[in-house]
C-alpha positions as CSV (number, residue, x, y, z in Angstrom):
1,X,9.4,9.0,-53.6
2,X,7.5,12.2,-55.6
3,X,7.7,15.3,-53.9
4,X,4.2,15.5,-53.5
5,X,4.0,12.0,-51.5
6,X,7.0,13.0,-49.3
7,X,5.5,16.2,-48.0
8,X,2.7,14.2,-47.3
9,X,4.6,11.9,-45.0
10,X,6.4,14.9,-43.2
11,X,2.9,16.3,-42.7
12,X,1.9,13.6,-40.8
13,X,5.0,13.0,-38.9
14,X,4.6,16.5,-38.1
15,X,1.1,16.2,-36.9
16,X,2.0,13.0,-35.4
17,X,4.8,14.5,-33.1
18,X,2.6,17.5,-32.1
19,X,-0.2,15.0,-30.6
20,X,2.4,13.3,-29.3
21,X,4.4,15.9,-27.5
22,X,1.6,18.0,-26.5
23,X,0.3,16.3,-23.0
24,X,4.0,16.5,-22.1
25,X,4.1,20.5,-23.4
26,X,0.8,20.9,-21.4
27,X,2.4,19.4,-18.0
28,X,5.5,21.5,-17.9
29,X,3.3,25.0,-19.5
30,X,0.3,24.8,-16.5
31,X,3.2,24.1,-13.8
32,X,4.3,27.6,-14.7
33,X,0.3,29.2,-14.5
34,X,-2.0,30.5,-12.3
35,X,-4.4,27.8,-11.7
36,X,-7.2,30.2,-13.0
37,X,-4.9,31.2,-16.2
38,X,-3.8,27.3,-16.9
39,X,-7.5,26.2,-17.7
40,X,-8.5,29.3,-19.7
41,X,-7.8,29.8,-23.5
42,X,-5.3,30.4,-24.3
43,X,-4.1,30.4,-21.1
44,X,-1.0,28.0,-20.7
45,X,-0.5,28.0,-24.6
46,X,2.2,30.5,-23.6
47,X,3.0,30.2,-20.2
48,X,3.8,33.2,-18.2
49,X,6.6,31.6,-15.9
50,X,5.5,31.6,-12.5
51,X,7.9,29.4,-11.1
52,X,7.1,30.1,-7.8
53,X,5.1,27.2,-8.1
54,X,7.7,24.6,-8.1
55,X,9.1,26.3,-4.5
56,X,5.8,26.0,-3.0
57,X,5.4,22.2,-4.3
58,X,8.5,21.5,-3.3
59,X,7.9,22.8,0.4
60,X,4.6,21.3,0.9
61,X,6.0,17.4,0.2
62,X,8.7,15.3,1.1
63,X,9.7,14.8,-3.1
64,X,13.2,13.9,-2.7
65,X,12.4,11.6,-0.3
66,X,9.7,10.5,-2.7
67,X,12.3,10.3,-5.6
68,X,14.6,8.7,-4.5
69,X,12.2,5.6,-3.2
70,X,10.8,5.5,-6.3
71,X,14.5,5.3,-7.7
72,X,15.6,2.4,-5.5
73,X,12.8,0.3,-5.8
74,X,12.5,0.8,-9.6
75,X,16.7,-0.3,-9.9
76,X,16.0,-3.0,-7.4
77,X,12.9,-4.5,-9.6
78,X,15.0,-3.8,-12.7
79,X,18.2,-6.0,-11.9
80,X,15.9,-8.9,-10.7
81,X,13.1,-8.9,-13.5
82,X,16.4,-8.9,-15.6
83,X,18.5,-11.5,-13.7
84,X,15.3,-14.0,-14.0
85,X,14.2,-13.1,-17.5
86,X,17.6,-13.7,-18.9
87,X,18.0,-17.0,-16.9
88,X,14.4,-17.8,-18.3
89,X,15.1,-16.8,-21.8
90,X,18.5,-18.8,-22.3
91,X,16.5,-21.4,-21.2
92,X,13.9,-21.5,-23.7
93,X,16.4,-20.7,-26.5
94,X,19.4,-22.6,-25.6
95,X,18.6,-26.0,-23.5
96,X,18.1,-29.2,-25.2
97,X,14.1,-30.2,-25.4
98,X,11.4,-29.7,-27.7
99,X,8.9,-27.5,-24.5
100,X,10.8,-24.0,-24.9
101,X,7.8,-22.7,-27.1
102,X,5.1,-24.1,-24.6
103,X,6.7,-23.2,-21.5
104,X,7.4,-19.4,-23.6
105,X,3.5,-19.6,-24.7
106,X,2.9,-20.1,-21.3
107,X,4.8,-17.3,-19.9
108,X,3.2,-15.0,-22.3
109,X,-0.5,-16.5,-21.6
110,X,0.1,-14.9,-17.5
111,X,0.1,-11.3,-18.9
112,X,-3.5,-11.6,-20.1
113,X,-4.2,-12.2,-16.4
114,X,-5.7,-9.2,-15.0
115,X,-3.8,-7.9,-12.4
116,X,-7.3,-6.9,-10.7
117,X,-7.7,-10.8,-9.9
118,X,-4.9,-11.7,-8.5
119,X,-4.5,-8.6,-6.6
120,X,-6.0,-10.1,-3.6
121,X,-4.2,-13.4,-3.1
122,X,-1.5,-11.5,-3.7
123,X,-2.2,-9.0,-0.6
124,X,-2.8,-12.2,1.3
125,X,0.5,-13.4,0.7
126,X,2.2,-10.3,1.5
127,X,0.3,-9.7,4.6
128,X,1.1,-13.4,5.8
129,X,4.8,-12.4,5.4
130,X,4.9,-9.6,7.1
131,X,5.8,-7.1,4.5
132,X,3.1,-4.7,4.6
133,X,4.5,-1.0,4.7
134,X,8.6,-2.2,3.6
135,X,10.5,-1.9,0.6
136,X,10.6,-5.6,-0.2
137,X,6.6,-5.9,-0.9
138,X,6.5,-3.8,-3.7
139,X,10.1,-5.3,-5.3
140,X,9.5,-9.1,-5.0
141,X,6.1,-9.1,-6.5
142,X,7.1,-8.0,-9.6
143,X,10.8,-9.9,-10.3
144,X,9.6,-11.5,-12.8
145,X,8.1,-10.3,-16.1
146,X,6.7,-12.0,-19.0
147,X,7.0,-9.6,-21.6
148,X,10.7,-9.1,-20.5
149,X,11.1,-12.8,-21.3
150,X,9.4,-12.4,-24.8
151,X,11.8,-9.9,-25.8
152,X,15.1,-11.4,-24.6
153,X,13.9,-14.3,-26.4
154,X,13.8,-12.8,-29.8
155,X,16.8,-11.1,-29.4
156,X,18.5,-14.5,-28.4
157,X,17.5,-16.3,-31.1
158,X,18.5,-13.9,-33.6
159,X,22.4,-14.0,-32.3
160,X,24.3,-16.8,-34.8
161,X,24.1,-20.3,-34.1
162,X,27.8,-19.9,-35.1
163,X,28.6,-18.3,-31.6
164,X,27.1,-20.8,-29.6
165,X,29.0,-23.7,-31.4
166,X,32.2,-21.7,-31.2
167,X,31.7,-21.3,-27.2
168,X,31.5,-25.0,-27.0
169,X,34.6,-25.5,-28.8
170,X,36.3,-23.2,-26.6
171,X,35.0,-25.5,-23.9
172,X,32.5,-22.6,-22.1
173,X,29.3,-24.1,-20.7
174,X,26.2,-22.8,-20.2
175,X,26.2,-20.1,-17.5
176,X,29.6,-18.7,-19.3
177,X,28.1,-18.7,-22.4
178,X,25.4,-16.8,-21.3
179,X,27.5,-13.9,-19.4
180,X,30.2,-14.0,-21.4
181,X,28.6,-13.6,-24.8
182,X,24.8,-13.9,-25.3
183,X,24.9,-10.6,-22.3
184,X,27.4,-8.6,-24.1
185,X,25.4,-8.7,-27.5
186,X,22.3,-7.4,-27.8
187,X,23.0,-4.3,-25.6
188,X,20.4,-2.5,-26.8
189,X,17.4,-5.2,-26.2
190,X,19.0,-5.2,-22.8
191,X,18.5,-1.3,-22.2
192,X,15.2,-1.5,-23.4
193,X,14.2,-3.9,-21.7
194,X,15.5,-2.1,-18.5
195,X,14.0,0.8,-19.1
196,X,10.6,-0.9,-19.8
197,X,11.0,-2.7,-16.9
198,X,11.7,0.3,-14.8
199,X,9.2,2.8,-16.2
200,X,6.9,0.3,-15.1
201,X,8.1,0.6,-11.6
202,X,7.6,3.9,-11.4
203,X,4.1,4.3,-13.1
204,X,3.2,1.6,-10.4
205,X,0.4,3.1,-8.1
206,X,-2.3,0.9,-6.9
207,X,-0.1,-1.9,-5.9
208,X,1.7,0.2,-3.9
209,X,-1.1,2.4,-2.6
210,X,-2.5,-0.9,-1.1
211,X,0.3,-2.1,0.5
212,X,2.4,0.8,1.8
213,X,0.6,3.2,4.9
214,X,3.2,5.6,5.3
215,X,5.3,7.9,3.8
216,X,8.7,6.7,4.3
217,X,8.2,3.3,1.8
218,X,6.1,5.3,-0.5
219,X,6.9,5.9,-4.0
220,X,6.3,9.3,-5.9
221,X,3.5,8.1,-7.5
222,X,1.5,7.6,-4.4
223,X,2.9,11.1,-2.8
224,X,1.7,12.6,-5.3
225,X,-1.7,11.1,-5.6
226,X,-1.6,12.4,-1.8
227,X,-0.3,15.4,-2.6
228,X,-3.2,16.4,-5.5
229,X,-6.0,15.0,-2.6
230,X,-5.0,17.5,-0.2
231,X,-3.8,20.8,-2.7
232,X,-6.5,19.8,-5.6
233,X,-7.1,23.3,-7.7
234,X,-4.2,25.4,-6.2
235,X,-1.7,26.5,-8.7
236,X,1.0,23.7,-7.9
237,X,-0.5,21.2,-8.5
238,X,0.9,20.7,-11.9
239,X,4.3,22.1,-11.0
240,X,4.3,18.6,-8.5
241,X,2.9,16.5,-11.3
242,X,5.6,17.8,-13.5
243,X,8.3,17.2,-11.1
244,X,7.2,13.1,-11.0
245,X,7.2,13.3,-14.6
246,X,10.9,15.3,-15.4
247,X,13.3,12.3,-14.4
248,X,11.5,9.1,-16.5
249,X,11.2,12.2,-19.5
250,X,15.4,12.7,-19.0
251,X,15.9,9.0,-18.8
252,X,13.8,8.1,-22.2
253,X,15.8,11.0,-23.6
254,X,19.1,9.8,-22.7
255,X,18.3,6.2,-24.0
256,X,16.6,7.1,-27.0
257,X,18.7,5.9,-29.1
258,X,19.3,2.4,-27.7
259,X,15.5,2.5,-27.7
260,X,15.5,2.7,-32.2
261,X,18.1,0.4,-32.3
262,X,16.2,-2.5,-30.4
263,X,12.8,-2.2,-32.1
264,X,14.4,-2.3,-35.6
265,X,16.8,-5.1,-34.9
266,X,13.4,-6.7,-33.0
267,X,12.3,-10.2,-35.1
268,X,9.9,-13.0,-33.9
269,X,10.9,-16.2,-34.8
270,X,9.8,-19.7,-34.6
């Protein structure tokens, strides 16, 4: 590549990263203004450090209570979108029949479903349970995912056939096969798909707005929106909007890597 073409490229990258990483800068640099200073220019450009504002935040709300909801119903919905996506994905690879790409087409055809149309029948169903205000309605709901499904599938059909006909020779069936050796493999579809499926736990808001009326189910998501009703325009309110944002920033941060290494290895096959 000429040298002229590759400082191109790093310009962009460059640019690229600094669109990117600026909404996150911007979080983190108010929660340390004034709220006067933070929408003046240049105002939180260089932040002064006023990290009183993270004590008073932290008084004002229950956040580790909030935290840590948000934590156990985000591992809970993880390890059972997981558990039923790998089950559906071996499946579609693996069993004999000629319907794994219909029933997968299917699958795929419920995320263009607006969640805004089925959100009352859902509600209905909930309610007619009895799990309004508990943990269980906002975990149960979402157990299974669709685009969790698509991935694993790719990732399945990309292991060798050779594996599969080895396993058989060794005399391990399905559900072996499928813990023993398809799990083990692609580790890093695996973590992203975990983390995908747990980010989108803890972004949830509406579902859980609707169906929780208290505090002590609540995730951080809906403290917060709480939170920002009742302090909107004081000088913590970002310092409370970056403490929901800190732990899914450390977690992408720490799985980064795992993150590269799925979406390269990533292939859609027939």
């Amino acid at each position: 590549m000429a040298k002229g073409n590759r400082l191109l490229v790093y310009a962009f990258l460059i640019v690229s990263a600094a669109i990117t990483l600026f909404p996150i800068w911007w979080i983190f640099a108010t929660s340390l203004e004034t709220a006067a200073r933070a929408y003046s220019f240049p105002g939180a450009l260089i932040p002064q450090g006023v990290f009183s504002n993270y004590r008073a935040a932290w008084r004002l709300a229950p956040w580790l209570h909030f935290l840590l909801n948000s934590t156990g119903i985000g591992i809970a919905t993880t390890v059972l979108a997981l558990f039923t996506s790998l089950l559906a994905a071996y499946g579609i690879v693996y069993l004999p029949g000629r319907f794994g790409k219909v029933v997968l087409a299917v699958i795929l055809a419920t995320m263009m479903i607006p969640f805004y149309s089925i959100l009352v029948p859902d509600y209905l169903i909930v309610r007619d349970l009895g799990w309004l205000n508990t943990y269980t309605a906002q975990i149960v709901p979402f157990a299974a995912n669709g685009f969790a499904v698509f991935m694993l599938v790719q990732f399945m059909r990309s292991l060798p056939k050779e594996l599969r006909d080895a396993a058989r020779i060794d005399g391990i069936g399905d559900w072996g096969y499928l813990w023993q050796i398809v799990v083990p493999n692609p580790v890093p579809a695996l973590a992203t798909v975990s983390i995908y499926l747990f980010l989108l736990s803890w972004n949830a808001f509406l579902w859980p707005l609707i169906v929780t009326t208290g505090p002590s189910v609540q995730p951080i998501q809906v403290g917060l929106a709480d939170f920002l009703s009742t302090a909107n325009g004081t000088d913590w309110t970002s310092a409370a909007a970056a403490i929901t944002t800190l732990p899914v920033l450390i977690l992408y941060i720490l799985a980064q890597r795992q993150i590269v290494e799925s979406v390269s290895h990533t292939g859609i096959k027939g």
